[in-house]
DSSP file (Angstrom, degrees, kcal/mol; ACC not computed):
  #  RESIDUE AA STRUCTURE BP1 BP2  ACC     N-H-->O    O-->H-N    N-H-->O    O-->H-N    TCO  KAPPA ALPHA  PHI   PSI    X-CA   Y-CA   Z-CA
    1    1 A X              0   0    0      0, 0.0     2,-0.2     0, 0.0     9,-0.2   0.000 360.0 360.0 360.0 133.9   -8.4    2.1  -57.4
    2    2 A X  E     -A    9   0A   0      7,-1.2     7,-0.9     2,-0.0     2,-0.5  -0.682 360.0-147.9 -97.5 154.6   -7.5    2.9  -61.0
    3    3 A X  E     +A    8   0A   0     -2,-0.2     2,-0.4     5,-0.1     5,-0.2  -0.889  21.8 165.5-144.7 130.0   -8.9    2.4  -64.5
    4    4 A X  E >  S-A    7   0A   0      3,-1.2     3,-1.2    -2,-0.5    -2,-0.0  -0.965  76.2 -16.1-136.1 101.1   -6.3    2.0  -67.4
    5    5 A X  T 3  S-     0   0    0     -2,-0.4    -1,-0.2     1,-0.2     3,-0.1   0.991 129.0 -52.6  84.3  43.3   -7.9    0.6  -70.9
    6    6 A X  T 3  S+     0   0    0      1,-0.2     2,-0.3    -3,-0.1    -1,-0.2   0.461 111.0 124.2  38.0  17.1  -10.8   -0.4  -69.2
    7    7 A X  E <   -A    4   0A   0     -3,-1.2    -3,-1.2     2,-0.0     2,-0.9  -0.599  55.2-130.6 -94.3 131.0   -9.0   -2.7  -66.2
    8    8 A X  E     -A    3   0A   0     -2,-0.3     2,-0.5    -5,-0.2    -5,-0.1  -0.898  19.4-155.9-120.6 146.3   -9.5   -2.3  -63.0
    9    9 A X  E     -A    2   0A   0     -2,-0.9    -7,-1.2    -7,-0.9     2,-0.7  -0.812   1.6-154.6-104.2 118.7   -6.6   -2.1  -61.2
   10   10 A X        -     0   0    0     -2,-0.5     2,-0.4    -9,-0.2    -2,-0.0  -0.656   6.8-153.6-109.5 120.3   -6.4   -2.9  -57.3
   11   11 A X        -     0   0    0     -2,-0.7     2,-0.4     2,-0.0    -9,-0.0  -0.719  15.6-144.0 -75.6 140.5   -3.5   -1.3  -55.0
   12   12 A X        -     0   0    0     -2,-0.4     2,-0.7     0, 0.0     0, 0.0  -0.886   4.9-136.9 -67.1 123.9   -2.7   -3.4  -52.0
   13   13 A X        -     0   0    0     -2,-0.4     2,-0.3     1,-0.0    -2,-0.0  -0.927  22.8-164.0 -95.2 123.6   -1.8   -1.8  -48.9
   14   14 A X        -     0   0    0     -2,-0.7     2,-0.4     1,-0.0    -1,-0.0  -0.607  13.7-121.8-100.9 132.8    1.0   -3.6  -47.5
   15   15 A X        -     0   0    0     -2,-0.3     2,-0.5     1,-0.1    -1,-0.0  -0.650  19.7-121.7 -85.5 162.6    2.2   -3.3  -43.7
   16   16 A X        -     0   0    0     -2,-0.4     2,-0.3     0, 0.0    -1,-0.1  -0.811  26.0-126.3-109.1 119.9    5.2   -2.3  -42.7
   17   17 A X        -     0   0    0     -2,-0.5     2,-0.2     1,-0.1     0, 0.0  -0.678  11.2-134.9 -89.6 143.6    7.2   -4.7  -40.5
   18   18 A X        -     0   0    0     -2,-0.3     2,-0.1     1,-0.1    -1,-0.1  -0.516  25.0-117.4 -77.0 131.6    8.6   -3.8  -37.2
   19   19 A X        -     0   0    0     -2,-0.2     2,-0.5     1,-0.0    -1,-0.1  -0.561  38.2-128.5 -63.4 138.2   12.6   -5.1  -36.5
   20   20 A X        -     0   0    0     -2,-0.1     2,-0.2    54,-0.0    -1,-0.0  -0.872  26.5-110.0 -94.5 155.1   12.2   -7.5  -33.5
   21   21 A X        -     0   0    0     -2,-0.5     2,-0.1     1,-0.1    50,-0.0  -0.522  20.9-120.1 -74.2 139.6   14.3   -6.7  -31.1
   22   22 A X        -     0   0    0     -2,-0.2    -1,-0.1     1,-0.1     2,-0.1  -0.319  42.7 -92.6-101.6-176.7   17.3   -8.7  -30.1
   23   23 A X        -     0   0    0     -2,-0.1     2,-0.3     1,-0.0    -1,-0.1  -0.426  29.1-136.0 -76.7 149.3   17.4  -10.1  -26.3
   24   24 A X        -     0   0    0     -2,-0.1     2,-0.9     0, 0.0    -1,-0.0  -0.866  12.5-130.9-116.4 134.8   19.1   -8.4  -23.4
   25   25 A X        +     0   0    0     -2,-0.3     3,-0.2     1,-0.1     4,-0.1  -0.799  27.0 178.5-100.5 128.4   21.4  -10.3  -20.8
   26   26 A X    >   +     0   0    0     -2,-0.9     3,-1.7     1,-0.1    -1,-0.1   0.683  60.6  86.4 -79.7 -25.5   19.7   -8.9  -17.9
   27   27 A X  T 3  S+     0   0    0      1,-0.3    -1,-0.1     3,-0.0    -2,-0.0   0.912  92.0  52.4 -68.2 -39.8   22.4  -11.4  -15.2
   28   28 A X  T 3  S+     0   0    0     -3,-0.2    -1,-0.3     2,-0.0    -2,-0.1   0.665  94.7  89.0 -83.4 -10.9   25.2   -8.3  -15.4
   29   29 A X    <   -     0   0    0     -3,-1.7     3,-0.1    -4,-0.1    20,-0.1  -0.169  54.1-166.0-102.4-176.5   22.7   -5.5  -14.4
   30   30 A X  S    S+     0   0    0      1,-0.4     2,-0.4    18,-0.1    -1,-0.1   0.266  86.4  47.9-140.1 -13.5   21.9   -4.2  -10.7
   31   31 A X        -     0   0    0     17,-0.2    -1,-0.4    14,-0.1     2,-0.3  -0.921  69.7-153.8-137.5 132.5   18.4   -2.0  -12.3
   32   32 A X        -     0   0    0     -2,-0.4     2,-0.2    -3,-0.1    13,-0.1  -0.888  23.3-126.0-104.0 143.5   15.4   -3.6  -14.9
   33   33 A X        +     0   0    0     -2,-0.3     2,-0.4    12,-0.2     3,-0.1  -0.630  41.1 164.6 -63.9 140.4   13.6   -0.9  -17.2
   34   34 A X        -     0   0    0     -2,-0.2     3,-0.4     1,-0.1     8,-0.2  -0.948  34.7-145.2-156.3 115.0    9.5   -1.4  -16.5
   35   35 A X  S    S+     0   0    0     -2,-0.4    -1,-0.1     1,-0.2     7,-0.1   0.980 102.5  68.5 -55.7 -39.3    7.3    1.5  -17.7
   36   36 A X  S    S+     0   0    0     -3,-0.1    -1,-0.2     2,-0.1    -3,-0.0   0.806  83.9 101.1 -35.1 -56.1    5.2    0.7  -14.8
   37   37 A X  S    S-     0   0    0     -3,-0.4     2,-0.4     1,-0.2    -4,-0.0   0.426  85.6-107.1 -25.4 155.6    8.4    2.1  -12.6
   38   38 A X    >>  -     0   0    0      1,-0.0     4,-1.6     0, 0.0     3,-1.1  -0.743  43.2-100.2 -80.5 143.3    8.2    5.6  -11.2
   39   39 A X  T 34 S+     0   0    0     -2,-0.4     4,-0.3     1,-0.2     5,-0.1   0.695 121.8  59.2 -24.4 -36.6   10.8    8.0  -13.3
   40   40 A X  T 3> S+     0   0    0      2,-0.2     4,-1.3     3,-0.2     3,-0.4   0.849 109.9  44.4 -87.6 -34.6   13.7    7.9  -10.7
   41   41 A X  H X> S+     0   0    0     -3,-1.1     4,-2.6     1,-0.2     3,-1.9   0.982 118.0  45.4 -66.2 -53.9   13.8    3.8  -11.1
   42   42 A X  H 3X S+     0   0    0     -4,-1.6     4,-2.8     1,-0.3    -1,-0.2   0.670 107.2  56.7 -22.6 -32.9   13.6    4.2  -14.7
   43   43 A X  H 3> S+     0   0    0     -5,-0.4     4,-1.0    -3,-0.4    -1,-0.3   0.798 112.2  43.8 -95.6 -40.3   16.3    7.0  -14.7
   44   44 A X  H << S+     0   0    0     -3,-1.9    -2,-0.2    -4,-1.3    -1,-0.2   0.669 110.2  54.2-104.9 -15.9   18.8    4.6  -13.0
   45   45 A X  H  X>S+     0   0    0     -4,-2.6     4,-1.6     2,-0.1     5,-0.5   0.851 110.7  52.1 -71.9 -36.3   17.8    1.4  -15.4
   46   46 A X  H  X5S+     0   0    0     -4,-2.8     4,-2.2     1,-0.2    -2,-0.2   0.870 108.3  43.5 -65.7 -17.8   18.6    3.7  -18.3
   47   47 A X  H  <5S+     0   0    0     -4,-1.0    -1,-0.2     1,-0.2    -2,-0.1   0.420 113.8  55.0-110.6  17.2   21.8    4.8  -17.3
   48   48 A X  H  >5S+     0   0    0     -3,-0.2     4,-0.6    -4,-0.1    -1,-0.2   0.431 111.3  42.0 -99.0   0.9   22.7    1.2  -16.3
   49   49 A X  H  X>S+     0   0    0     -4,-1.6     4,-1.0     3,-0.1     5,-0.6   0.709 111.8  55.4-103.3 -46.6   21.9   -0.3  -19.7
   50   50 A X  H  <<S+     0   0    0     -4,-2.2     4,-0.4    -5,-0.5     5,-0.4   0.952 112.6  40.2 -51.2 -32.6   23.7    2.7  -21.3
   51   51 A X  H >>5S+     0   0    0      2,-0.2     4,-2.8     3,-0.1     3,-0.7   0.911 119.0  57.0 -64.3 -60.0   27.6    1.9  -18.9
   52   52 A X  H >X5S+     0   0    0     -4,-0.6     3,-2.5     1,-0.2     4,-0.6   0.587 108.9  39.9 -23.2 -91.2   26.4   -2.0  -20.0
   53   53 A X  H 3<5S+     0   0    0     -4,-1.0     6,-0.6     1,-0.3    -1,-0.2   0.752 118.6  44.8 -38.1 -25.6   26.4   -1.2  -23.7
   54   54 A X  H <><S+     0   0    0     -3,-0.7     4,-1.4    -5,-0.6     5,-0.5   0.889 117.6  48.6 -84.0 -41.5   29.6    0.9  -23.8
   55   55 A X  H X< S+     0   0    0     -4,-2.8     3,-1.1    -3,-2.5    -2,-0.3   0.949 113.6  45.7 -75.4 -46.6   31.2   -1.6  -21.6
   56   56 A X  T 3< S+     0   0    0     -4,-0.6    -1,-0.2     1,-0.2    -2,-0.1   0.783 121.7  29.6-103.4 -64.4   30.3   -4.2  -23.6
   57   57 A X  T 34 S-     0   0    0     -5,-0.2    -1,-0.2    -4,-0.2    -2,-0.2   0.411 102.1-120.2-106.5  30.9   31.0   -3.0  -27.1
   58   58 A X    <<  +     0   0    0     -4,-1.4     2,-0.2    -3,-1.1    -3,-0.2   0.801  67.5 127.0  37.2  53.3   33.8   -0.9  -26.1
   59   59 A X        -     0   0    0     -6,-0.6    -1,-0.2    -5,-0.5    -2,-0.1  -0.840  67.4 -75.3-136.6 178.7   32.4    2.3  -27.4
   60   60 A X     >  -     0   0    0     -2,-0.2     4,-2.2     1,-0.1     3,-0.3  -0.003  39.9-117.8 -68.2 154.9   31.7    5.7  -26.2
   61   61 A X  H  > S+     0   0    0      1,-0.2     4,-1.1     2,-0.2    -1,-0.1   0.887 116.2  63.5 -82.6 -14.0   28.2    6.3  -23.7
   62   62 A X  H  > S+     0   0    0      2,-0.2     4,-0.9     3,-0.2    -1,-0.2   0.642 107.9  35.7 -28.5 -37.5   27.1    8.6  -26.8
   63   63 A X  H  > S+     0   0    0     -3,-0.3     4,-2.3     2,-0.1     5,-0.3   0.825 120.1  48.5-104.6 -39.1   27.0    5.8  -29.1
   64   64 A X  H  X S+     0   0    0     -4,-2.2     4,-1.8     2,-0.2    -2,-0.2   0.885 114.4  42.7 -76.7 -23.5   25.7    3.5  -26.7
   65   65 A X  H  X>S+     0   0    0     -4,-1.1     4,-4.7    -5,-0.2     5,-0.5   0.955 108.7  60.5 -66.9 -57.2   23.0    5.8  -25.4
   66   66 A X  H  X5S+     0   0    0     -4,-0.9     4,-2.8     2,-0.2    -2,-0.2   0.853 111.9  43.7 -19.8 -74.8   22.5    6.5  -29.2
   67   67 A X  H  X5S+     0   0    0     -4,-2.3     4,-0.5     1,-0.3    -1,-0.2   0.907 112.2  48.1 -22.7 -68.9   21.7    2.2  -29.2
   68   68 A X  H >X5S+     0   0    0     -4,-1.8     4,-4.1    -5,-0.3     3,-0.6   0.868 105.0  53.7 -83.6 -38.1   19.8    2.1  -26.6
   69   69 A X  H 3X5S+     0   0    0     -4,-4.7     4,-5.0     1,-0.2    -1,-0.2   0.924 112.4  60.1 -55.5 -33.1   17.0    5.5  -27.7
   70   70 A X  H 3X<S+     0   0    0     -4,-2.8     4,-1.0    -5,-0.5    -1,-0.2   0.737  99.7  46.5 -79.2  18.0   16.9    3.1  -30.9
   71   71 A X  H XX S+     0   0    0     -3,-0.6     3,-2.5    -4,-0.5     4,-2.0   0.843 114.4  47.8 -82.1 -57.7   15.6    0.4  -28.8
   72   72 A X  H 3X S+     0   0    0     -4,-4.1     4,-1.5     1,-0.3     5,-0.3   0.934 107.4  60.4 -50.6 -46.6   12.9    2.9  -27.2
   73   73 A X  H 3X S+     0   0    0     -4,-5.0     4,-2.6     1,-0.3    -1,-0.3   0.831 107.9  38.9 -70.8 -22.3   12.1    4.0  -30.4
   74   74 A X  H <X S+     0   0    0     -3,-2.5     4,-1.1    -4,-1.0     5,-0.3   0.982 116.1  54.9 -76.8 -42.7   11.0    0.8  -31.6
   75   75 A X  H >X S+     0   0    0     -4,-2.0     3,-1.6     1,-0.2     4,-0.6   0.756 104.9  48.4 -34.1 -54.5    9.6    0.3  -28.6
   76   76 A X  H >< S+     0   0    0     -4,-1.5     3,-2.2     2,-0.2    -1,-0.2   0.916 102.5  63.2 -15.7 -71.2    7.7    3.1  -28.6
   77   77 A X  H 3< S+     0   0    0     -4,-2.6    -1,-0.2     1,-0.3     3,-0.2   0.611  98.5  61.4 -50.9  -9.4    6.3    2.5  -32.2
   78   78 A X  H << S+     0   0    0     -3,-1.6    -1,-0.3    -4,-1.1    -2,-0.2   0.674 111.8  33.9 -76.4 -29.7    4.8   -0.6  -30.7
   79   79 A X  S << S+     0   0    0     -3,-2.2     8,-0.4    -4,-0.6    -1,-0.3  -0.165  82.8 124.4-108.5   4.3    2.7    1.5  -28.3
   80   80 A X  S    S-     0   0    0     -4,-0.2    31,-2.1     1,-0.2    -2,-0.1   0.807  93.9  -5.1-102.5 -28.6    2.2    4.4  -30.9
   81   81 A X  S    S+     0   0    0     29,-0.2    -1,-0.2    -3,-0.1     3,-0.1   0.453 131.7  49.5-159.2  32.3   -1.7    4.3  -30.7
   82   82 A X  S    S+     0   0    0      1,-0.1     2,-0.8    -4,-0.1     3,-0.2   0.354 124.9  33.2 -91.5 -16.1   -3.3    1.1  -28.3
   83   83 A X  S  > S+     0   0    0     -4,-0.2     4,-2.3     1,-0.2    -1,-0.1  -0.729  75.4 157.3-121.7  94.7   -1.0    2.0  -25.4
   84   84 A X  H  > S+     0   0    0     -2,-0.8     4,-0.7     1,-0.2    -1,-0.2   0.734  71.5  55.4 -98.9 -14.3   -1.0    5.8  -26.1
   85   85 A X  H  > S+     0   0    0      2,-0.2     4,-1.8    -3,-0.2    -1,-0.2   0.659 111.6  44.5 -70.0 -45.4    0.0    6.4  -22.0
   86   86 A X  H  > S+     0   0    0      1,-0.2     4,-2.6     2,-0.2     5,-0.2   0.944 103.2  54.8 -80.2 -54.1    2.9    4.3  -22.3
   87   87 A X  H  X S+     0   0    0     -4,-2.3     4,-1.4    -8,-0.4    -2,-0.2   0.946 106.0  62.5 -52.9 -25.6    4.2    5.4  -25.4
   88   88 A X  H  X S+     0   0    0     -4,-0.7     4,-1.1     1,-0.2     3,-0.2   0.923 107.8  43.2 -19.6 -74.6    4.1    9.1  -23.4
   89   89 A X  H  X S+     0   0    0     -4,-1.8     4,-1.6     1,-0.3    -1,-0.2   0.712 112.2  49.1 -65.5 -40.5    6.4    7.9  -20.9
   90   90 A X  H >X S+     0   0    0     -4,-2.6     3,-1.9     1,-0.3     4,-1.7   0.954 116.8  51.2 -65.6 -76.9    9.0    6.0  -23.5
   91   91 A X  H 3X S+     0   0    0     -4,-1.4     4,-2.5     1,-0.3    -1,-0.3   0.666 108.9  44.6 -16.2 -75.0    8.7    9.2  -25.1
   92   92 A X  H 3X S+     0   0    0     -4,-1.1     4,-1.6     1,-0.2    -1,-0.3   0.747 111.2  54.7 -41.9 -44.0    9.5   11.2  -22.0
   93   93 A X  H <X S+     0   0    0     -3,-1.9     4,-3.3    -4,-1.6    -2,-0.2   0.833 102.9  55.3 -65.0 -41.6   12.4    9.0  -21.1
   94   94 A X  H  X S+     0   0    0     -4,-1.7     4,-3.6     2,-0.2    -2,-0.2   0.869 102.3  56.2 -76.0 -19.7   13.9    9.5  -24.4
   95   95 A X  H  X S+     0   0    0     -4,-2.5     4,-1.2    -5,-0.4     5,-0.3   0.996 110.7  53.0 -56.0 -38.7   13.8   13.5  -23.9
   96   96 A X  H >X S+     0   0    0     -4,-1.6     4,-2.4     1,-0.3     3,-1.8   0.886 101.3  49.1 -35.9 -72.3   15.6   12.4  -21.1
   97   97 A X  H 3X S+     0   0    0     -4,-3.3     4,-2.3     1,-0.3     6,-0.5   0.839 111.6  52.0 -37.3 -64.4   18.0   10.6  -22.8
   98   98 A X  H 3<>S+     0   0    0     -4,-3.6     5,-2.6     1,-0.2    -1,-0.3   0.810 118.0  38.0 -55.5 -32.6   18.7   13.8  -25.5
   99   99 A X  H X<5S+     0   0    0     -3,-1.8     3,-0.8    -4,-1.2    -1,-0.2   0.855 119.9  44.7 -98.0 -38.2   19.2   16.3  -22.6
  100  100 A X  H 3<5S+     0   0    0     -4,-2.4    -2,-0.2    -5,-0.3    -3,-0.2   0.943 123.6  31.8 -62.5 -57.2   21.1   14.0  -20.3
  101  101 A X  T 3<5S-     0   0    0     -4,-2.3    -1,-0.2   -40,-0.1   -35,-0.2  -0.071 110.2-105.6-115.9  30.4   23.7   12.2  -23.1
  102  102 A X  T < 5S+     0   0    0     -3,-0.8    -3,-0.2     1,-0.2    -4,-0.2   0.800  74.2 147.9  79.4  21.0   24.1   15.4  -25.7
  103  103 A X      < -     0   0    0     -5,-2.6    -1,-0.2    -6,-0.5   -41,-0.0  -0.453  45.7 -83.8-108.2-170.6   21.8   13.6  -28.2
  104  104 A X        -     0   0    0      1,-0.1    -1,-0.1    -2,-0.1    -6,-0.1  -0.162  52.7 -84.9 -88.3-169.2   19.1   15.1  -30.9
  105  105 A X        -     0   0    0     -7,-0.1     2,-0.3    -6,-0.0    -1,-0.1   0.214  40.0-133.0-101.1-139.8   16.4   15.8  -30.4
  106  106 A X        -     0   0    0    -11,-0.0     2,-0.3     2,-0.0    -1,-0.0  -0.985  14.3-126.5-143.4 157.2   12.8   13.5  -30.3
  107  107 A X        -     0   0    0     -2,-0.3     2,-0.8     0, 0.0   -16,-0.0  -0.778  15.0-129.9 -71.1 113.5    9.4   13.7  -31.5
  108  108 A X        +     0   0    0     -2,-0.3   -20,-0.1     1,-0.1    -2,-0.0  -0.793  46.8 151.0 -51.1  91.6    6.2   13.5  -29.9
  109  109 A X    >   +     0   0    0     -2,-0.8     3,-0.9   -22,-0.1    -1,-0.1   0.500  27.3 129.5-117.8 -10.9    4.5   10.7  -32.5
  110  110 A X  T 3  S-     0   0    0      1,-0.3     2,-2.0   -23,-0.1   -29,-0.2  -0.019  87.1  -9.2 -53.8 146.6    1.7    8.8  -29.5
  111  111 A X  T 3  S+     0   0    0    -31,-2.1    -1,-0.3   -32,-0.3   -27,-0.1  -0.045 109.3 117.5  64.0 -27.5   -1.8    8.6  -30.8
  112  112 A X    <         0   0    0     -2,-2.0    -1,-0.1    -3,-0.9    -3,-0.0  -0.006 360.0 360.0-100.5 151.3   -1.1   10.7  -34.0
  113  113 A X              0   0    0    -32,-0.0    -1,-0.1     0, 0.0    -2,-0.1   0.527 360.0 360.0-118.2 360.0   -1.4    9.4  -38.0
């Protein structure tokens, strides 16, 4: 709150909208991502949505891994503090992701303001 001239003046706090996310065709792939999963299923759905996405927009698996960490990250921001367990593991996966396909590097953000 402010006072200018005798007014008071009221800030709004506005939320910030989240991108939805666009749809995945699931029919071409042999592995589903599920947080639930142990790491090793996980480990083999990411690097079967990363060939998809290269194959698919005929680009390098660097720019398509690139794609696909911005998926986790929104994902992840969705989780960032009621599902503070899950966002870990999205979290974890995308270190993965940095060491595994050369990218930079990620942030620890779960529970934190």
């Amino acid at each position: 709150m402010r006072t200018r001239k005798n007014r008071i003046i009221k800030r709004r706090k506005t939320k910030t909208k989240l991108p939805k996310l666009r749809k995945i065709d699931k029919s071409m792939k042999k592995f589903h991502y599920k947080i639930k999963d142990p790491f090793s299923k996980r480990k083999l759905a990411i690097h079967d949505g990363v060939k998809m996405e290269a194959k698919k927009k005929n680009g390098s698996l660097k720019k398509a891994a690139i794609a696909k960490k911005g998926r986790f990250n929104i994902l992840r921001i969705y989780r960032r503090y009621k599902k503070v367990d899950e966002c870990k593991t999205i979290t974890k996966d995308m270190k993965y992701m940095d060491k595994k396909y050369g990218l930079n590097s990620t942030k620890d953000i779960c529970g934190k303001k």
